[in-house]
LOMIKE-598545 format. One record per residue (C-alpha): z, x, y. Coordinates in Angstrom, 1 decimal, decimal comma. Each point is the difference from the previous one (the first is absolute). Example, Ala and Ser with C-alpha at 12.3 -4.5 7.8 and 13.67 -1.06 7.14 Angstrom:
<node <7,8; 12,3; -4,5>> <node <-0,7; 1,4; 3,4>> 
//
This chain:
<node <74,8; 168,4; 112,9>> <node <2,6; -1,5; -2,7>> <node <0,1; 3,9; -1,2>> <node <1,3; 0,5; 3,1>> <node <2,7; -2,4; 0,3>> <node <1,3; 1,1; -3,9>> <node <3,2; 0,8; 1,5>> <node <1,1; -3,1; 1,4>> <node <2,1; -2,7; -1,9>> <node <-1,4; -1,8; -3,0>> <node <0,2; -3,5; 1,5>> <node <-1,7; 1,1; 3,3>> <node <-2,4; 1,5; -1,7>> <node <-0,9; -2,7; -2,2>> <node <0,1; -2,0; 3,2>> <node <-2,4; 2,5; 1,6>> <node <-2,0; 0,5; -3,2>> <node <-0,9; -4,2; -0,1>> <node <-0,7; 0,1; 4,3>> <node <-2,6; 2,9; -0,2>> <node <-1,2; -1,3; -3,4>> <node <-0,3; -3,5; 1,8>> <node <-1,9; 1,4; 3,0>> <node <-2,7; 2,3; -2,3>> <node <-0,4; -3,2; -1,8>> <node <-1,4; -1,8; 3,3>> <node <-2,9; 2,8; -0,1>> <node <-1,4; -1,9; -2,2>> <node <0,2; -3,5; 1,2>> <node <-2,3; -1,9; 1,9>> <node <-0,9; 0,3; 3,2>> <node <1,2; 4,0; -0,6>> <node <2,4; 1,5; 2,8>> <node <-2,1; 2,6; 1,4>> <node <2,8; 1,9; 2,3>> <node <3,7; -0,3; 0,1>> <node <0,3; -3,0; 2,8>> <node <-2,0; -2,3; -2,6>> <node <2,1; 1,4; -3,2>> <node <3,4; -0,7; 1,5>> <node <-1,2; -3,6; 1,3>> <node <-1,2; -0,3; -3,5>> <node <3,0; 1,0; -1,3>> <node <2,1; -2,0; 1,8>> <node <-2,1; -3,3; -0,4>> <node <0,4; 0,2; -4,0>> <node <3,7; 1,5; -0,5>> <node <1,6; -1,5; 2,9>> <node <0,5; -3,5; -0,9>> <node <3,0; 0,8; -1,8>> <node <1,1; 1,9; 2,4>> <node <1,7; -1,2; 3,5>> <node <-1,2; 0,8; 3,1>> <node <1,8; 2,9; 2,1>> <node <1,9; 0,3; -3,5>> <node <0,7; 4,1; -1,2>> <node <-2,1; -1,2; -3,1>> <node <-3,5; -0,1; 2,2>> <node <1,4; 3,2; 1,8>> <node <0,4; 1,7; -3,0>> <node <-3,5; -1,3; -1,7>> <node <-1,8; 1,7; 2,9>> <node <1,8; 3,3; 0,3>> <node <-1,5; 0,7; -3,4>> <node <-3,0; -0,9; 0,6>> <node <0,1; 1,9; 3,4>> <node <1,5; 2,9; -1,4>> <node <-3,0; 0,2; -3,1>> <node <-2,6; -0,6; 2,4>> <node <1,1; 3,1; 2,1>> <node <0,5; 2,2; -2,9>> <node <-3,4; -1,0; -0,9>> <node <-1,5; 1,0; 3,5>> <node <2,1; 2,9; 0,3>> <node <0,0; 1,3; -4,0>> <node <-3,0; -0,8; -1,2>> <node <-2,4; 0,0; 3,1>> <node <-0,5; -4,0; 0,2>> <node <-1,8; -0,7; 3,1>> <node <1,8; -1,0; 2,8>> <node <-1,0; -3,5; 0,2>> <node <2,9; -0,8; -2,8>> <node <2,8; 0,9; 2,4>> <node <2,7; -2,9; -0,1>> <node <1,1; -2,4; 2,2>> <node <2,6; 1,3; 2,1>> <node <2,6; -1,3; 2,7>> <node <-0,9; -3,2; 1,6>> <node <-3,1; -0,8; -2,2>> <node <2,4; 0,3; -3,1>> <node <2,8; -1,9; 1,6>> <node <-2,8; -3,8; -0,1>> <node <-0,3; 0,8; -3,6>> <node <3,6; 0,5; -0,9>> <node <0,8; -3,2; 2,2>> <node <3,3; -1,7; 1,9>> <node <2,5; -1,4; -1,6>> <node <-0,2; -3,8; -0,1>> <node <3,4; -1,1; -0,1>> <node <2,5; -2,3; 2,5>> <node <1,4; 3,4; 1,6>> <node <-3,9; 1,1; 1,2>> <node <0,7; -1,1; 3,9>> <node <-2,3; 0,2; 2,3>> <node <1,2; 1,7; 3,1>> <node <-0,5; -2,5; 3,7>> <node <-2,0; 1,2; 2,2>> <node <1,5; -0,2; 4,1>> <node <-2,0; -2,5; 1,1>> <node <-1,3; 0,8; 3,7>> <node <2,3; -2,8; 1,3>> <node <2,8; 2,3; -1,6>> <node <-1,1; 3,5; 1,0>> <node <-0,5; -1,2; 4,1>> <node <3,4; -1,1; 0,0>> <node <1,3; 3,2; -1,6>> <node <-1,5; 1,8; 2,1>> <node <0,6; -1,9; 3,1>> <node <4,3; 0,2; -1,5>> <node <-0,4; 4,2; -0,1>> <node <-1,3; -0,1; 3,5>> <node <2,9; -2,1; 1,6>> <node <2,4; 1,7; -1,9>> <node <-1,4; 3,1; 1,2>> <node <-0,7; 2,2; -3,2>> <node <-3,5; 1,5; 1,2>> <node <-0,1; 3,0; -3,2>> <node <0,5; -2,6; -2,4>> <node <-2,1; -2,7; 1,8>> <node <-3,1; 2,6; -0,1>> <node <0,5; 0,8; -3,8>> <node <0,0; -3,7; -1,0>> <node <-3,1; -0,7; 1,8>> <node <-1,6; 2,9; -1,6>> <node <1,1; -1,6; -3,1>> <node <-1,1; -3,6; 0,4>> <node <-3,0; 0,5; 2,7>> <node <-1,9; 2,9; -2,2>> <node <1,3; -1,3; -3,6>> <node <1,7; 3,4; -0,8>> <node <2,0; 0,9; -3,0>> <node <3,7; 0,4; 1,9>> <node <-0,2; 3,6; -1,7>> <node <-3,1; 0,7; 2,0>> <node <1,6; 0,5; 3,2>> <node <0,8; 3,9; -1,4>> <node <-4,2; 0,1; -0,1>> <node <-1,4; -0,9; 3,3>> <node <-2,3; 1,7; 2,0>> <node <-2,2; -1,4; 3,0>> <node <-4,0; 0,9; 0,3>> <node <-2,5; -0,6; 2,4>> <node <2,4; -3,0; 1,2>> <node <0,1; -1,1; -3,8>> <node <3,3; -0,5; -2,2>> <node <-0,8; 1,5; -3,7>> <node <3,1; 0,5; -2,5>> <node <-1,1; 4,0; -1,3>> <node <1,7; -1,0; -3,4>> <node <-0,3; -2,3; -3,0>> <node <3,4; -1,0; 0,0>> <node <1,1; -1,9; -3,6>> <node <3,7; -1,3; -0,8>> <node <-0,3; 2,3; -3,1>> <node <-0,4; 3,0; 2,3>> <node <2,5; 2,1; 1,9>> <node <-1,7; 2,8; 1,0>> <node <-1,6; 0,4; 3,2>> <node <-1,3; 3,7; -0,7>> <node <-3,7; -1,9; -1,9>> <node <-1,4; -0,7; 3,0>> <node <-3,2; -2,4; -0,3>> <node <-3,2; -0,8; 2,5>> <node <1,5; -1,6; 2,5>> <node <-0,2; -4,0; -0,1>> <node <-1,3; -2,2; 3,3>> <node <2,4; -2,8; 0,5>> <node <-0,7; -2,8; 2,5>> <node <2,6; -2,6; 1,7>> <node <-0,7; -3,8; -0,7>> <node <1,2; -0,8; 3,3>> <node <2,0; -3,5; 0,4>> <node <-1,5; -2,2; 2,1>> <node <0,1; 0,3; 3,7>> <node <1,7; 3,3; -0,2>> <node <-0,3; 3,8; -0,1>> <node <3,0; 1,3; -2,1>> <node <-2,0; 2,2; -2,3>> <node <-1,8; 1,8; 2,7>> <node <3,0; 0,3; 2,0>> <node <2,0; 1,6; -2,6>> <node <-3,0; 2,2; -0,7>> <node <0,0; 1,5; 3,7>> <node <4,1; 0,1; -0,2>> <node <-0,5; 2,2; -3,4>> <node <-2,7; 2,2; 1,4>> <node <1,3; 0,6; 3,2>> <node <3,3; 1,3; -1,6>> <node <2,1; -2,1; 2,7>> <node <1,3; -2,4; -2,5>> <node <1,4; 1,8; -3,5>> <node <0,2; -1,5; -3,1>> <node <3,9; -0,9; -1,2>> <node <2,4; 3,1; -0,6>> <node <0,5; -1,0; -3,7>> <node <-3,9; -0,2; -0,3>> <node <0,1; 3,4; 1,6>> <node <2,4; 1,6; -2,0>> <node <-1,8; -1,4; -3,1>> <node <-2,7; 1,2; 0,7>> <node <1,2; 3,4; 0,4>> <node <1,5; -0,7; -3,8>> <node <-3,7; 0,5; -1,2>> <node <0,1; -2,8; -1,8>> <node <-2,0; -2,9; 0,2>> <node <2,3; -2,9; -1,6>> <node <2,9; 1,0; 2,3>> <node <-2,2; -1,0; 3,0>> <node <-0,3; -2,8; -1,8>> <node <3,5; -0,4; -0,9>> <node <1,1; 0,3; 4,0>> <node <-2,3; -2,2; 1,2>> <node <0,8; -3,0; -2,3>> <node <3,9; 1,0; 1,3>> <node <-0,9; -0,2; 3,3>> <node <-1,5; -3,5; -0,5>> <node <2,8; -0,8; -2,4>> <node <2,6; 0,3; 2,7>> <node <-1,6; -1,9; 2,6>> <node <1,1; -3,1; 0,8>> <node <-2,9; -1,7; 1,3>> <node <-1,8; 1,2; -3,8>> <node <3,2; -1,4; -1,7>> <node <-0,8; -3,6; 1,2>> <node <-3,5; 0,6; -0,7>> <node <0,7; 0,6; -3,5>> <node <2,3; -2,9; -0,2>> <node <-2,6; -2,5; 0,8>> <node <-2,6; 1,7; -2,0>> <node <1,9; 1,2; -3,4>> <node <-1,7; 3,2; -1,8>> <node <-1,3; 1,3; 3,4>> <node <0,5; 3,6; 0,1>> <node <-1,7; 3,0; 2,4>> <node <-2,7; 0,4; -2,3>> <node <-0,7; -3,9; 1,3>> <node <-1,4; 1,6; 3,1>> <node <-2,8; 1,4; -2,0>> <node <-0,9; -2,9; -1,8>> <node <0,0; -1,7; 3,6>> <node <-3,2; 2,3; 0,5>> <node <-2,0; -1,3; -3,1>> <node <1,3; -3,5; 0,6>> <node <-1,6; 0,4; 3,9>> <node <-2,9; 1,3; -1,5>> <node <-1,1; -2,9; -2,2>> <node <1,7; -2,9; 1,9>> <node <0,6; 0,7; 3,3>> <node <-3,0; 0,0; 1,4>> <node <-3,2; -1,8; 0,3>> <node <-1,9; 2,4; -2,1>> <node <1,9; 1,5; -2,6>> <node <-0,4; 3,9; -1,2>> <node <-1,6; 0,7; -3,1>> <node <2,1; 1,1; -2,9>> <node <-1,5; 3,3; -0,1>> <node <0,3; 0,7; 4,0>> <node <3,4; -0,9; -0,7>> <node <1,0; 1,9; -2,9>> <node <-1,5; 3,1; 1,7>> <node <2,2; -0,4; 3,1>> <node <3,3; -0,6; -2,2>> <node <-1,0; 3,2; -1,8>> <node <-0,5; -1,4; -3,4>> <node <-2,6; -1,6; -2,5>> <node <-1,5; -3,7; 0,2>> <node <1,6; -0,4; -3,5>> <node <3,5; 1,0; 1,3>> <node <-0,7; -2,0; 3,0>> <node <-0,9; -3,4; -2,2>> <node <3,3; 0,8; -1,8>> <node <2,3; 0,6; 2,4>> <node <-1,4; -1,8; 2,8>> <node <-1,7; -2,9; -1,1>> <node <1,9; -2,3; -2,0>> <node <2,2; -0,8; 3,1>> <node <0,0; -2,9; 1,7>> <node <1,8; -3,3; 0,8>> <node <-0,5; -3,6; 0,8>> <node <-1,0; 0,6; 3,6>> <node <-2,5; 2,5; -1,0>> <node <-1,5; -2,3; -2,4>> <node <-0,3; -2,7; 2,8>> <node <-1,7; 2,5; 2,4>> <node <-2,5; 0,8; -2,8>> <node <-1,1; -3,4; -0,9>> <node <0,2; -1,1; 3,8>> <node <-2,5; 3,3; 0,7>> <node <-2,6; -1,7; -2,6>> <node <0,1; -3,0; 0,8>> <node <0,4; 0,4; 3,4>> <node <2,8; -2,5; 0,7>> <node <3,3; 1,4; 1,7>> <node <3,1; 1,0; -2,2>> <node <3,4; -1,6; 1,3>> <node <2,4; 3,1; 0,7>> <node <3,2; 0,5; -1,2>> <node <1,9; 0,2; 2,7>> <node <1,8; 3,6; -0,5>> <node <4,4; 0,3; 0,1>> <node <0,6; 2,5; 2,6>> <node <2,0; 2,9; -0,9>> <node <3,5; 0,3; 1,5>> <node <0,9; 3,1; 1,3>> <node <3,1; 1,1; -1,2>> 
//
């Protein structure tokens, strides 16, 4: 494998030449990786000390060590169980970034999305009413709107659409997607029958972007849309850091807290189109005081004053 790479520089060889050294090395050790997922979390738990998480330095340790253990599979006729951690998997390994600038995104609390809902209605914006409830009811990506399709009376998103991906020619099996309704109302399943019926259209820059082909300028319009609403403006004035993809994070919020019996992490994570791991990282170091009061009050069965919420004035 370092035959191979003879032609790079001398200090990223070396650099590669100590990282696959460094991984044959944990062959040896005890308890012995016996495939690729158990070498690179073995890797990781005795070089990675010095190295920070989400850093280019844990990046760079594991493309070597992905990049030998393919070579060795595809080379040298290694069995396939030593194929590398890839994508998602990888990403827990390499880490986030602990550091004051790692925010959390809000989540639009359901208090939040009724009332921004109930502001499109009045102000009579029906396309961009139905996309937002699409959004927030059925936790969608806002880039997901380009990959809907309705079956047997079921939503499913027919793409695994990623931030880092602009294509939408890779088309994956499509994804079921269930609304979390808000309580005492129907919004998801409305704007379900408005998008299959074809009465109602999606916005014209949603449209248009989705003509584009590309996933991130669906994306791109929608957060514009929101952007230039007033009604969102004063949302995002009470609640700093809220953005459109807040909606989404409304769904997993719903989904633990909102009701009496929360959904399981996996059930979840399936439904938001991505692992339990992404969805403890992402999703589930959120929370604020009155979540913590719910949770307690749920255990100990005692009632949790509420905060009582600032309205949001329409601008």
């Amino acid at each position: 494998f370092l035959e191979s790479r003879s032609d790079r520089r001398g200090t990223t060889m070396a650099d590669t030449s100590k990282r696959v050294n460094n991984a044959v090395a944990l062959l040896s050790s005890t308890p012995r990786p016996t495939d690729g997922k158990s070498l690179m979390q073995a890797y990781a738990g005795a070089h990675f000390d010095v190295c920070a998480p989400g850093g280019s330095g844990r990046k760079r340790h594991l493309g070597d060590v992905a990049a030998f253990l393919n070579y060795a599979i595809e080379k040298c006729g290694a069995p396939g169980r030593w194929k590398p951690l890839d994508g998602e998997d990888r990403e827990v390994l390499i880490g986030t970034a602990d550091n004051g600038d790692d925010k959390l995104t809000p989540p639009v609390k359901p208090d939040q999305l009724a009332a921004l809902l109930d502001a499109l209605v009045a102000d009579e914006k029906p396309e961009l009413w139905m996309a937002v409830a699409l959004v927030g009811c059925f936790g969608l990506r806002p880039a997901e709107l380009a990959a809907l399709e309705i079956e047997d009376g079921q939503l499913k998103v027919r793409s695994n659409v990623k931030r880092n991906k602009s294509s939408m020619k890779n088309q994956k099996p499509p994804r079921l997607v269930i609304a979390l309704e808000l309580d005492g109302r129907d919004d998801g399943a409305r704007a379900l029958a408005q998008f299959e019926s074809g009465l109602v259209k999606l916005p014209r820059a949603i449209r248009t972007a989705i003509d584009s082909g590309e996933f991130k300028k669906v994306g791109d319009a929608f957060r514009q849309l929101l952007d230039r609403y007033p009604f969102w403006q004063s949302l995002v004035t009470a609640t700093p850091d809220l953005t459109p993809y807040s909606l989404r994070h409304g769904w997993a919020w719903r989904a633990h807290k909102g009701y009496a019996t929360p959904l399981s992490v996996r059930d979840a994570a399936a439904l938001l189109g991505h692992t339990p791991n992404t969805h403890h990282r992402h999703y589930g170091r959120w929370t604020d005081e009155q979540g913590l009061l719910d949770a307690v009050a749920k255990i100990t069965r005692t009632a949790a004053p509420k905060d009582q919420p600032k309205p949001a004035v329409r601008g």
